[in-house]
KOLFINU-50879 format. One record per residue (C-alpha): residue number from 1; z, y, x. Coordinates in steps of 0.2 Angstrom, whole numbers, plus 2048, in hexadecimal, padded with zeros to 3 digits. Layout:
# residues N
 seq  pz  py  px
 NUM   Z   Y   X
...
***
This chain:
# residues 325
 seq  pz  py  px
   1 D2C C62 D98
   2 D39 C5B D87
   3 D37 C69 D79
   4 D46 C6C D70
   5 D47 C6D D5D
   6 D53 C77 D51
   7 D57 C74 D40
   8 D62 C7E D32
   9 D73 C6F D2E
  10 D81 C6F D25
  11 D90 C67 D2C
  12 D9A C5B D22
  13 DAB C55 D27
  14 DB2 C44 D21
  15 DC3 C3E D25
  16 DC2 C3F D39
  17 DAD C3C D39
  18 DA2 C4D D37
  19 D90 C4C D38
  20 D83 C58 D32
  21 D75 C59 D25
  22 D64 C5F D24
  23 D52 C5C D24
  24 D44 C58 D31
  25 D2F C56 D31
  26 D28 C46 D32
  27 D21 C4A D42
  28 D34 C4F D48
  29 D3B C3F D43
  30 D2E C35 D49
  31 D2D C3C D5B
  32 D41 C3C D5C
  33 D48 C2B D54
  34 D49 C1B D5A
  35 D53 C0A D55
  36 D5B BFD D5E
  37 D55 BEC D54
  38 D61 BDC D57
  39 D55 BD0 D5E
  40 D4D BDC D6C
  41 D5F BE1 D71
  42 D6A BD2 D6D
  43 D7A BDB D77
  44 D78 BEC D6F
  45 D6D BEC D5F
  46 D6F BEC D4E
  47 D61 BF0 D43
  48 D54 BE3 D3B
  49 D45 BE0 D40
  50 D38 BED D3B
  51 D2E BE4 D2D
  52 D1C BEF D2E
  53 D18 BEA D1D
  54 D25 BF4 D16
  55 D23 C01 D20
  56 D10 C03 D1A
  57 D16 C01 D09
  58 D20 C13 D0C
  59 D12 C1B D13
  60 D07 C19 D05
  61 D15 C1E CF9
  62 D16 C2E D03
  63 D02 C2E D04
  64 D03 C2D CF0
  65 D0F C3B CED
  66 D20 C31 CED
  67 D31 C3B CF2
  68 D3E C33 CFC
  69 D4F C3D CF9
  70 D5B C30 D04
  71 D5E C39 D15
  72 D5A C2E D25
  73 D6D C2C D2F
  74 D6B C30 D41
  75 D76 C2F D4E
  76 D72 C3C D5D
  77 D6F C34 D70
  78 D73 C3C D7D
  79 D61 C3D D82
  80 D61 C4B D72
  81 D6E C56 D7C
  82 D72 C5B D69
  83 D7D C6D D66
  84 D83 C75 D58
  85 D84 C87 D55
  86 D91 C89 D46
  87 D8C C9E D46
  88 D7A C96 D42
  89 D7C C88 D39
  90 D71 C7D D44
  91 D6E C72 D4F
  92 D64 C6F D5E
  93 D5D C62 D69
  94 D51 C5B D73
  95 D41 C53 D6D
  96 D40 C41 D75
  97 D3B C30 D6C
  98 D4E C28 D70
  99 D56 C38 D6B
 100 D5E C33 D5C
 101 D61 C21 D56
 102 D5E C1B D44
 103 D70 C14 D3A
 104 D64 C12 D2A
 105 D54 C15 D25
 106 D47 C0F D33
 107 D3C C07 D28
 108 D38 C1A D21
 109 D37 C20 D31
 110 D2B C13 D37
 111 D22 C18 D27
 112 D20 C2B D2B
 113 D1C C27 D3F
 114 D0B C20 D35
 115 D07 C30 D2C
 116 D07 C39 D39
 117 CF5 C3B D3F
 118 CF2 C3E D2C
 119 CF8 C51 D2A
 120 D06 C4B D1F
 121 D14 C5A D1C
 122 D23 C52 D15
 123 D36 C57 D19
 124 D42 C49 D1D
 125 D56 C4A D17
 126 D61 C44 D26
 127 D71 C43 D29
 128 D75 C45 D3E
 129 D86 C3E D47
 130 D89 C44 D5A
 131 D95 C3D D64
 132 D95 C2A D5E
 133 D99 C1C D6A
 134 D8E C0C D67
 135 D9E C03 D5E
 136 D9E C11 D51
 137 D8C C11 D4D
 138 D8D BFD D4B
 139 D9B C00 D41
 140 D94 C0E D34
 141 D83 C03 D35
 142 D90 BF5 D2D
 143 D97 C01 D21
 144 D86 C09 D1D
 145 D7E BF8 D18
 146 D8D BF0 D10
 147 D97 BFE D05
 148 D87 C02 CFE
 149 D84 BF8 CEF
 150 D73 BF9 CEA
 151 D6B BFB CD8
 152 D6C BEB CD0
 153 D59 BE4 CCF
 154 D5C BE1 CBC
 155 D5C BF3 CBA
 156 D50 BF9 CC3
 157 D44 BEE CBA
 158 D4C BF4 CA8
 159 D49 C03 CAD
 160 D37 C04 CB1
 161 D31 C06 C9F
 162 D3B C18 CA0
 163 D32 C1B CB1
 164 D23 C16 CA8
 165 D21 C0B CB7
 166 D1E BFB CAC
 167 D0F BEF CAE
 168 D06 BE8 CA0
 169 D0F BD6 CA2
 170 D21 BE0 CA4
 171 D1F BE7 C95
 172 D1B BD6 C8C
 173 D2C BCE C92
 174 D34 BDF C90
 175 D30 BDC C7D
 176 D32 BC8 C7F
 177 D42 BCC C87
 178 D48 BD8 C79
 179 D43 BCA C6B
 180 D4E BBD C75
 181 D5C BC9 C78
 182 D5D BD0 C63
 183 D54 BC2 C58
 184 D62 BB9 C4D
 185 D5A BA9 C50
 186 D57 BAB C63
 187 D5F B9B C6D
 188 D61 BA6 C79
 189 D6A BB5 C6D
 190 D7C BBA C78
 191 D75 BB2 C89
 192 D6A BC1 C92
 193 D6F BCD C9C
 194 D64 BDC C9C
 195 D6B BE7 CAB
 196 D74 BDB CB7
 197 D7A BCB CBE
 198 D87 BC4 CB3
 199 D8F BB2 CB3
 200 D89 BA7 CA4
 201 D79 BB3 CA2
 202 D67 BB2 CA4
 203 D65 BC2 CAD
 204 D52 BCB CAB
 205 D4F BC9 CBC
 206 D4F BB5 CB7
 207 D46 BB7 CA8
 208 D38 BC1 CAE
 209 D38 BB4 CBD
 210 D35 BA7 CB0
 211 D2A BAE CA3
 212 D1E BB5 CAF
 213 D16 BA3 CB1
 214 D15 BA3 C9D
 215 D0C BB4 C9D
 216 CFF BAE CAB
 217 CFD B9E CA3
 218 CF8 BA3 C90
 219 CEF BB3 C8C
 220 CFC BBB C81
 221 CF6 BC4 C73
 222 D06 BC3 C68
 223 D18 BC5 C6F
 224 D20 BC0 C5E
 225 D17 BB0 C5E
 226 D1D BAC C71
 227 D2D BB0 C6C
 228 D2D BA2 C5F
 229 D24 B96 C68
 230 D31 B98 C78
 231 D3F B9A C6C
 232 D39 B88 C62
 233 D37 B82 C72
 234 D4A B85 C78
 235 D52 B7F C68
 236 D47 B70 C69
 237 D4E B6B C7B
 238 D61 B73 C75
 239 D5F B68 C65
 240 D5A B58 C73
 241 D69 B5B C80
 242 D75 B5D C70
 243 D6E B49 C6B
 244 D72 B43 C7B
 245 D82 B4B C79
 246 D80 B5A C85
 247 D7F B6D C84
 248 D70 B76 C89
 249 D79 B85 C83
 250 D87 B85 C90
 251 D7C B82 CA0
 252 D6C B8C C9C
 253 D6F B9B CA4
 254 D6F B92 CB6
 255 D5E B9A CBD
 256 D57 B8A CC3
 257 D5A B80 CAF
 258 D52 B90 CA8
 259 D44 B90 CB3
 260 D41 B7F CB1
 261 D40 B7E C9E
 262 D34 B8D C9E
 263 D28 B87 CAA
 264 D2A B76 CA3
 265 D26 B80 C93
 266 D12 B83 C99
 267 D0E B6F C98
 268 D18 B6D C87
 269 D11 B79 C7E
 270 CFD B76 C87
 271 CFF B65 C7C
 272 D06 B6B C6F
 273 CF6 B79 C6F
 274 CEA B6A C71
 275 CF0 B5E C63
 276 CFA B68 C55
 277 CF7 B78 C59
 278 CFC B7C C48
 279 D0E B78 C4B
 280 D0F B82 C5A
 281 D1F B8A C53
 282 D29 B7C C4D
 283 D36 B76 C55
 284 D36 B65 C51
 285 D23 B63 C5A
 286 D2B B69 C6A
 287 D39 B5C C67
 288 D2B B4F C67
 289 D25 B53 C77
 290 D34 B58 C7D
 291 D3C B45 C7A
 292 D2F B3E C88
 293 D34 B49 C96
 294 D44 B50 C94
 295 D50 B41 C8F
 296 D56 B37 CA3
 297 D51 B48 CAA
 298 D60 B52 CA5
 299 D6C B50 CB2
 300 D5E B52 CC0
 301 D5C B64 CB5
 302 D6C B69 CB6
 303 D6D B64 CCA
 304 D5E B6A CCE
 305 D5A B77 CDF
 306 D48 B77 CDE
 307 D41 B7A CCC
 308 D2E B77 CD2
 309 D33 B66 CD3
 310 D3D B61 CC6
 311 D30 B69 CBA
 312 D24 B5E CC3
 313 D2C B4E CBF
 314 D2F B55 CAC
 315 D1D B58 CAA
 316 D17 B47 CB1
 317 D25 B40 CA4
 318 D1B B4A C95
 319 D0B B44 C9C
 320 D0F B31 C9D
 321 D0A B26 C90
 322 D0E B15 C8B
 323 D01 B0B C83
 324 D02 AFB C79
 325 CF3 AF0 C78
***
């Protein structure tokens, strides 16, 4: 025999749609909510697919002590045979495993369903609709995932040094970052863009794409001296488009040109480490390397959609040698 549940809501009326808010146990939520994914109902679904590794990623969260404020939206079945008492403030309906279906958040739910043998206690947000035809919840699923413009990744990852969420290689190119972003001398000095996506910027999420190969490469002990030895390096590859009458300046904040100068970086500078390590910082050695490699190659730079192998070909350019006997 179904068991019925009641929980305390508030109802809240928007324009001509009113739904009600509250909270619900893990077990609740996970014994009562359903989804309708697209590919195993092509005529009526609409969620994704649920992707498990995501789902065990909010478990652990939840396992670790993380709190999830953002309320699951459901919208109420008629297998739920949902009320509402306005003298109460509540509503109630009937425990059943279709009884509501999930608008947004069923990665979360799938999450909890997997603490639940675990003794977990944790209260859910949710916001409840009753009375929904299948149009309208396709519709508000639309709305839900398109109105809502999420937090640009560029500042999420600014600000993890305030959450003190940082790794050690995130704070390295937070501090290489800073030094191209306010050196005087930095080629790149009014072309970074520290918080989001801009035209004619090198975003952070760029950089740190980039750079990351540069930390895993060397072992870094200094970020000054990177700074100088990446900051030689683009002035030595600006100073060789200028002589073939082109302007590095204008084109390199395309992600794929950035990405492949800095990963072409990690064989320039390997030589340079090997035979004059003591003009590691100059921008004129970097120019002599640069000169093998570079010049031919600029327009399949600037062209290029996969940077692995353009940098490949620049790097068997550095290498080649021509000898005389």
């Amino acid at each position: 025999m179904s068991s019925t549940k009641t929980i305390s809501v508030t109802l809240i009326t928007q324009g001509e749609h009113r739904f009600y808010s509250g909270t619900m146990e893990i077990e609740v939520i996970a014994s009562s909510c359903s989804t309708n994914p697209r590919a195993s109902h092509p005529e009526e679904g609409f969620q994704r697919t649920l992707d498990e590794n995501r789902a065990n990623a909010i478990a652990e969260y939840i396992r670790s002590g993380g709190t999830i404020p953002s309320s699951i939206i459901l919208s109420a079945q008629p297998q739920a045979e949902m009320s509402y008492s306005s003298k109460k403030r509540s509503i109630t309906f009937t425990i059943d495993s279709s009884a509501f279906l999930i608008l947004d958040g069923q990665h979360r739910v799938y999450g909890f369903k997997k603490l639940l043998n675990e003794g977990v206690k944790y209260r859910i947000p949710v916001i409840v609709y009753n009375d929904l035809s299948p149009i309208q919840e396709a519709r508000l699923f639309i709305d839900i995932n398109t109105l809502q413009k999420p937090v640009p990744k560029e500042l999420l990852l600014d600000i993890k040094r305030l959450a003190d969420r940082e790794t050690e290689s995130e704070k390295l190119l937070d501090e290489l970052f800073s030094d191209f972003e306010n050196e005087a001398d930095s080629y790149l000095l009014n072309k970074l863009s520290r918080i989001d996506k801009k035209p004619g910027k090198i975003s952070k999420v760029t950089f740190y794409d980039s750079m990351k190969a540069i930390v895993k490469e060397f072992e870094i002990e200094n970020v000054d001296k990177l700074y100088q030895i990446m900051n030689a390096y683009f002035h030595a590859a600006g100073d060789l488009y200028k002589e073939n009458g082109l302007n590095l300046s204008k084109i390199i904040a395309k992600a794929t040109v950035f990405k492949i100068l800095v990963s072409h970086s990690k064989s320039v500078i390997s030589m340079i480490f090997d035979y004059n390590p003591e003009n590691i910082e100059k921008i004129s050695e970097y120019k002599k390397y640069l000169s093998r490699s570079l010049p031919g190659s600029f327009d399949d730079i600037s062209a290029s959609r996969a940077y692995a192998r353009t940098t490949e070909a620049l790097d068997r350019k550095l290498l080649k040698r021509t000898v005389r006997i």
